[in-house]
N, C-alpha and C positions, 0 to 999 in steps of 0.2 A: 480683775481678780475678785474684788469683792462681790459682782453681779454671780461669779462661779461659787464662792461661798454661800453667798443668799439661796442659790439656786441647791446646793447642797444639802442645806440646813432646810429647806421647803421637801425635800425627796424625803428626807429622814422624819420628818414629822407627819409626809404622807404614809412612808414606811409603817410605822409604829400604829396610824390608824386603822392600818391594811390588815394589821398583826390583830388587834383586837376586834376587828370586825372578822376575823377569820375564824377564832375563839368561838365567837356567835353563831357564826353561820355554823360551825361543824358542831355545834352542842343540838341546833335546829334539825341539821342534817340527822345526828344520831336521835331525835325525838321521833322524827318522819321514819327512819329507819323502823324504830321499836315498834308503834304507832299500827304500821303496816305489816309485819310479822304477825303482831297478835292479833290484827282482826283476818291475815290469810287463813292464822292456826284454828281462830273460832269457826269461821265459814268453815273448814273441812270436817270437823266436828258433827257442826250444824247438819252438814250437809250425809255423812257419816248416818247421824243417827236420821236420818229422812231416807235413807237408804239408796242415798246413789251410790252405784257402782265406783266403786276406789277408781278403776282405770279411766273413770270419765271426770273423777274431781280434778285431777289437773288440770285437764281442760278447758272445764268450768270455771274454777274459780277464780282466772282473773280477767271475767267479764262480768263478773257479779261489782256493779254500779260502787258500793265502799269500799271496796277492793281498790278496783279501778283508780276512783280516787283520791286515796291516799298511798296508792303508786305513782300517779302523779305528783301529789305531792314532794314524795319523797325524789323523783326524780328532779324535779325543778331547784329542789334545796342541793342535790348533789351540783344541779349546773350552776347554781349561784358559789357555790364551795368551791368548785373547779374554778370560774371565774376569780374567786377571789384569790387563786392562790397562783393562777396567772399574773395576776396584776401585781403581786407582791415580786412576783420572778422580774417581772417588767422592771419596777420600782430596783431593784438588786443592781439590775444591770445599768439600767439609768445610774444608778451613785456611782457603779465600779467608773464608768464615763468619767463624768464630773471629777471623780477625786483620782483618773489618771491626768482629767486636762489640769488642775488644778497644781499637781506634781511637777510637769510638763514645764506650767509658767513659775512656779516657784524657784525652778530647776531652773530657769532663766533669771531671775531677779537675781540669784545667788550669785551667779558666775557673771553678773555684769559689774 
């Protein structure tokens, strides 16, 4: 029982580093977000007073190279965010385990 505690107490502290790396990633995530707005909003502008056709800036602009990457960007922070918040679900269920087996043999020790 006590390897199932140990093992418990190891989930819950991976827990918690899960939590505050998630913090990070998702303040990263919303910089990448902002980051990439404001330079699509400038390009159409830019491009605005250069006098492309309006119906063609959609198109254009996210093949224009700083565009591009810091959509990438911003995509890669959302799959590290997503990830992160997988792993934390993982971690979730991992303890619910643990602190049923744990229950389980408690629930034996009692009644012996």
């Amino acid at each position: 029982m006590n390897d199932l505690y140990n093992e418990l107490q190891t989930k819950i502290k991976q827990l918690d580093t899960s939590v505050k790396l998630l913090r990070t990633n998702g303040s990263d995530l919303a910089q990448k977000e902002h980051d990439y707005k404001i330079k699509v909003l400038e390009k159409v502008f830019e491009m605005k007073e250069e006098g492309t056709p309006a119906t063609l800036i959609n198109l254009v602009i996210y093949g224009d190279k700083e565009v591009a990457k810091l959509r990438l960007a911003r995509d890669i922070a959302e799959v590290i965010y997503n990830a992160n918040q997988e792993s934390i679900n993982s971690l979730k269920l991992q303890l619910r385990l643990i602190q049923s087996q744990l229950d389980k043999e408690w629930g034996q020790i009692k009644n012996e």
